[in-house]
Structure formats: C-alpha cells, structure tokens
FIKOL-819215 format. One record per residue (C-alpha): residue in three letters; y, z, x. Coordinates in steps of 0.25 Angstrom, whole numbers, padded with zeros to 4 digits, always signed. Layout:
residues N
AlaYZX
...
end
This chain:
residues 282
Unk+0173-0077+0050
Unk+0168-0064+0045
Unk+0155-0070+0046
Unk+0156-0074+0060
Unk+0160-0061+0063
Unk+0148-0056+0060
Unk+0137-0065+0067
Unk+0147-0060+0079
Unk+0145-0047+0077
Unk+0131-0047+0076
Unk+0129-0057+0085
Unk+0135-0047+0096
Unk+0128-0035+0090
Unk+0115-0041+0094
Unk+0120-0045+0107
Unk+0122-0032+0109
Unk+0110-0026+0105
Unk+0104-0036+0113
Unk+0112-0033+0126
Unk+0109-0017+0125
Unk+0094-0019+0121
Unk+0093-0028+0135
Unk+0101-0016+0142
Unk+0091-0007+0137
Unk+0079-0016+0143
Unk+0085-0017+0156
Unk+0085-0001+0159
Unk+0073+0003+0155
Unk+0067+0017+0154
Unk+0062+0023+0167
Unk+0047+0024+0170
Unk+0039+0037+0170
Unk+0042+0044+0184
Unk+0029+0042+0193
Unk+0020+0055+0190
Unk+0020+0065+0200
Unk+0006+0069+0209
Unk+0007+0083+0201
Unk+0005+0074+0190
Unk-0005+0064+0194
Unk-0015+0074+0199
Unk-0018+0079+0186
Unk-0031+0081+0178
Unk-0045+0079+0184
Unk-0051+0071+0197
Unk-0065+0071+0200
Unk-0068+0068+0215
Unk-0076+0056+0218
Unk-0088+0062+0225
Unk-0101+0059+0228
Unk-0110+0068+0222
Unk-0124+0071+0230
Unk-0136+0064+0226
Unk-0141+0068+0211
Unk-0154+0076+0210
Unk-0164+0075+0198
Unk-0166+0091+0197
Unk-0155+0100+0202
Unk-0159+0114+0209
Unk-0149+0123+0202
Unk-0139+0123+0192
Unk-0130+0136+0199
Unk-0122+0141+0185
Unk-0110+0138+0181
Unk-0102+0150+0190
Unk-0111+0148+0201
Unk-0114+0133+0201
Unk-0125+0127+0210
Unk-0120+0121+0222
Unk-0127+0106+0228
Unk-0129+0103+0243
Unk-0118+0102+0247
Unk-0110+0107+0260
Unk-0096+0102+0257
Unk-0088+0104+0245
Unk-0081+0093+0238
Unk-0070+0092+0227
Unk-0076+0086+0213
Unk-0063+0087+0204
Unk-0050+0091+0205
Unk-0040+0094+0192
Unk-0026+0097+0193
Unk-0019+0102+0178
Unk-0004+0102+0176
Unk-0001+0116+0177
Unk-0006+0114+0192
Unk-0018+0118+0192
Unk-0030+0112+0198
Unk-0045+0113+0199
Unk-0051+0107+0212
Unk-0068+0108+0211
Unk-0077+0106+0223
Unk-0091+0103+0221
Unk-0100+0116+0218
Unk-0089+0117+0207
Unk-0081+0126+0215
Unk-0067+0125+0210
Unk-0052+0125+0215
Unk-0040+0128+0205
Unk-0028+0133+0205
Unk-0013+0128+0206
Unk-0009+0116+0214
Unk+0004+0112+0220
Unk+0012+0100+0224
Unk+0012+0101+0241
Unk+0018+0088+0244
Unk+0017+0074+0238
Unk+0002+0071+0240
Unk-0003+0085+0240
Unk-0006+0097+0232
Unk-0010+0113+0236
Unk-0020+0117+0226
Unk-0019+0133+0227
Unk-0034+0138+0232
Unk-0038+0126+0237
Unk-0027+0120+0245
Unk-0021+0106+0247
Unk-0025+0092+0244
Unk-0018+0081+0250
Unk-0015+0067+0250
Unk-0016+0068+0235
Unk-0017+0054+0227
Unk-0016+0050+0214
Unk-0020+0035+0211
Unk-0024+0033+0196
Unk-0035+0040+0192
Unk-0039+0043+0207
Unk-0035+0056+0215
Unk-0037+0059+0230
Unk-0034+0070+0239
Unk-0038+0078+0251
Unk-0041+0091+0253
Unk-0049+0101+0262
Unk-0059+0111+0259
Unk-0063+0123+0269
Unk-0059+0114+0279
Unk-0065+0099+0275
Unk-0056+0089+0271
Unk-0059+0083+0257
Unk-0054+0070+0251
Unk-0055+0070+0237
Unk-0053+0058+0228
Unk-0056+0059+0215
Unk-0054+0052+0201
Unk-0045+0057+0187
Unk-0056+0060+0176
Unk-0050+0062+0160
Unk-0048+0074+0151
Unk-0061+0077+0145
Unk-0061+0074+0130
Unk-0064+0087+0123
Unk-0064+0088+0108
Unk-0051+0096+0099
Unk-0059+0108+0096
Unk-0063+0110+0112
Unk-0051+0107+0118
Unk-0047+0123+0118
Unk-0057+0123+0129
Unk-0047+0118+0138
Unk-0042+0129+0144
Unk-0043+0141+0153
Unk-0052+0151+0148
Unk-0056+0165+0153
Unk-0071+0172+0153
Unk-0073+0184+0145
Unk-0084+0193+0147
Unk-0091+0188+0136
Unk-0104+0183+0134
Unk-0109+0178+0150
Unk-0093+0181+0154
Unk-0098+0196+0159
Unk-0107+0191+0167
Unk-0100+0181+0175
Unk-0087+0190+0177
Unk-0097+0201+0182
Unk-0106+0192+0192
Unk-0094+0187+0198
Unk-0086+0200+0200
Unk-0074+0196+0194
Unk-0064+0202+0182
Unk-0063+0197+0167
Unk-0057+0188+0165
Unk-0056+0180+0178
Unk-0066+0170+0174
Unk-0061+0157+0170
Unk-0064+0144+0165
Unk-0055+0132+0160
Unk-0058+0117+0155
Unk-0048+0107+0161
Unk-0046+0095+0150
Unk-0052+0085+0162
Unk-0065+0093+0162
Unk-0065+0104+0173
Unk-0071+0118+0169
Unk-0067+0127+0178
Unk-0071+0141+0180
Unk-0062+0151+0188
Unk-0063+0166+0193
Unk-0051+0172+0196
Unk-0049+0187+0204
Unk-0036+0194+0204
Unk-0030+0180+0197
Unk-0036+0172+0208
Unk-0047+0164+0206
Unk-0058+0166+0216
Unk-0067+0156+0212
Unk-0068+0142+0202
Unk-0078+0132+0199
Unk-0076+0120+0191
Unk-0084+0110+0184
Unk-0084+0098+0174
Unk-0085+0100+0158
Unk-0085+0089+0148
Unk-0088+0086+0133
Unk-0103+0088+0130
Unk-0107+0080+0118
Unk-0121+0083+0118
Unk-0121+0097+0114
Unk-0110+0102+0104
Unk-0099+0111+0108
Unk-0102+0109+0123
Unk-0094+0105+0135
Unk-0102+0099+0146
Unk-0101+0104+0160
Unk-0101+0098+0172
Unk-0106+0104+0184
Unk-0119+0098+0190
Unk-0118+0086+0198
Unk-0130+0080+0189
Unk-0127+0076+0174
Unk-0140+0066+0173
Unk-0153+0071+0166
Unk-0160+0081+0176
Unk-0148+0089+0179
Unk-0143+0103+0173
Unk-0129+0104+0168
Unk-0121+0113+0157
Unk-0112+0114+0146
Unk-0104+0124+0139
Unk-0107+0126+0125
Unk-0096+0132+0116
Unk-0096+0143+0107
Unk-0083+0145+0105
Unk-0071+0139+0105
Unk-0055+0142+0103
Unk-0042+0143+0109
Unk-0045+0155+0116
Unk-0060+0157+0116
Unk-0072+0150+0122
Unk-0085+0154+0121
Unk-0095+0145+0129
Unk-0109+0143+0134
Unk-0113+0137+0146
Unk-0126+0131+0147
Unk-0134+0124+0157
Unk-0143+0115+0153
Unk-0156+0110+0163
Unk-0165+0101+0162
Unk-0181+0102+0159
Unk-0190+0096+0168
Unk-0206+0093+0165
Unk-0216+0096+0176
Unk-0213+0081+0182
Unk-0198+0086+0182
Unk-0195+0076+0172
Unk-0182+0082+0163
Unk-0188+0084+0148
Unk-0175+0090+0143
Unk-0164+0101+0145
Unk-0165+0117+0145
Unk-0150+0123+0141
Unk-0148+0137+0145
Unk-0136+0145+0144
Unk-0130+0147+0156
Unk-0119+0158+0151
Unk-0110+0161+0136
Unk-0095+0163+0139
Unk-0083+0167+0133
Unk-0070+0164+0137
Unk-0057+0165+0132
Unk-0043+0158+0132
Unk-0035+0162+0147
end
C-alpha cells in the first residue's frame, strides 16, 4: 500500500507540473509595443537624387567654409538626420545646413524649428519619405537609412560637439566672418555627418554640412565628403589628426588636387593644407 501510494503521489505531481506548464504556454508574454514615429525617424537618410552629369576636371574647389556651388538654380535636400535628443540636421545641396530641434506636430509630421514643417512623413524599412517646401517650392523627399560609420576605439572621442578656439587658423576664420569666440562649431554624428555651425547671441545664423568617413589610405585621417566627384580627376579632402582626447582636437584639413600633364592627362595628386585647427570639448 505504501508503495502504491507513492506512484500516486508522483503520478499527480507530474500531472500537475504538466497542467501549470501548459497554462503557462497558453498566455504567453506580450510582444514589443509597435515603435513610435519619434523612434522610427532616427539616424541617417540620404535622399535619392539625381546628381548632374559628372565632369572630368572641376572649375573650382570653394573651401571648406565657403564651398563652391554647381549650376544649379534650385536647391534640394541630400540628407536628413534626426538624434534622440531631438535634434536634427537637414542639408540641401551646396552643403547648406539646417539643425536644430524637432517636434512632433500631429501623427505623420514633424516642425523642425528654423526650417519649418515636413509632412506626410513615412517610414517603411529602411526607406523614408516626406514633403516639405522651400522659399516656396514644394519638395518631395524620399530617401534611404545609411549605418553608423565604423570608427576605430581610439577615435571614437571624435564623436562629439566641439568648439574653435582661436588657435592656429581658428583666428582667422572667427575674424573674416565677424563673429565672437567661441561661436564656431563643429560636430561628427556616428552615421557620418560633419557639421559646422556659427551661432550669434545663441543663435545660429549660419551651418553647412558635409560627409566624413574612415580614410585608410593615409594614417590618422578621416575622409571628407563634399565634392560630387570621388573618381580619379576630382579634388576632395581629408582631416588629418594631430591630436586627439576627450576634450581636445587638433586637426588639419587638407585638400588634395589632382596633376594634370600638358595633354590634361592626371599624373598624380598635389596635397596642400587647406587650414590647422584646434578645438576643444563644448
């Protein structure tokens, strides 16, 4: 009897392990809640674009506070980047630049303060879309979700605001354009916008923004992108860094060109620096 007992007893033990295990199955856990447009907006879009025909030699490199603009009567939007803090950075061809904070207007649009309000907005995947007007002509935008750049450890402080200092070539600028110390900034988004931001009584009056990315080819250098033309023939630049920490950032920006023989045949490259900076840590 005792022994019969106790197959009962573990008989109905497992029954009843088995019963709350099933119960458990039956109500499973809630799925993720559905993210919200704030949320889907994030990082970096670049606009899908078509981009004028390309040219063997280019006329004029501009520099990089006063960048060379193409032929072309009406602007259009390249890039967009909205950061969790609710910021943005909206850029327009000629790198002429956009940023401040955005706001949630209604369910498909957002008031990006400075520039005003996109509508429609959409979020599918990878793929963005919007409309928007500027000085009057309506703009459709649709553009595509680009990833983080991938920056090596000891670079990664780079990722930040920082301000000029009147070191080096940081004089000069703050002089020619009239402006206070101080009131010159640049940052390095993690998706790969470099963006350069005067400000006047804590207002900015004036932004442009560009590409940067790793540049392999030539040690401690970021690659920037802000001519149209990245083929043989075509004059770009990179920032070559000095100096490097949390706070500090010493940097070279230098254009490089190409050499042409007397049957404008490109022999090679001429690098000349462009301007030597220092910034520190806003």
């Amino acid at each position: 009897m005792k022994f019969r007992f106790e197959i009962r007893y573990l008989i109905l033990l497992f029954s009843l392990s088995f019963f709350f295990s099933c119960k458990k199955d039956d109500n499973p856990s809630p799925s993720a809640p559905e993210p919200t447009l704030f949320e889907k907006v994030q990082g970096k879009w670049i606009a899908d674009i078509e981009l004028p025909a390309r040219i063997s030699k280019p006329s004029g490199s501009g520099t990089l506070l006063q960048p060379s603009k193409k032929v072309q009567d009406i602007g259009y939007i390249t890039s967009v980047e909205f950061f969790n803090d609710s910021s943005y950075i909206l850029t327009f061809n000629y790198y002429s630049a956009f940023t401040d904070k955005f706001s949630i207007k209604d369910s498909s649009s957002f008031e990006l303060k400075k520039f005003g309000t996109i509508s429609d907005l959409k979020v599918a995947g990878d793929s963005i879309s919007f409309n928007c007007s500027y000085y009057d002509i309506p703009l459709t935008v649709k553009a595509a979700k680009v990833s983080n750049i991938t920056i090596d450890n000891n670079k990664k402080s780079i990722l930040k605001y920082w301000t000029l200092t009147t070191e080096e070539d940081g004089a000069t600028v703050y002089n020619n354009w009239g402006i206070e110390t101080g009131e010159v900034n640049f940052f390095f988004s993690t998706a790969g916008t470099f963006l350069m931001k005067m400000t006047k009584d804590d207002d900015y009056v004036l932004a442009f923004s560009y590409g940067w990315n790793t540049f392999q080819q030539k040690e401690n250098a970021l690659r920037l992108i802000y001519g149209l033309y990245t083929e043989t023939g075509s004059i770009y630049s990179y920032m070559k860094i000095l100096e490097l920490t949390e706070s500090r950032l010493k940097m070279q920006i230098i254009v490089v060109s190409p050499e042409y023989d007397e049957n404008e045949n490109v022999t090679g490259e001429k690098e000349v620096v462009q301007n030597t900076f220092v910034l520190t840590a806003s």
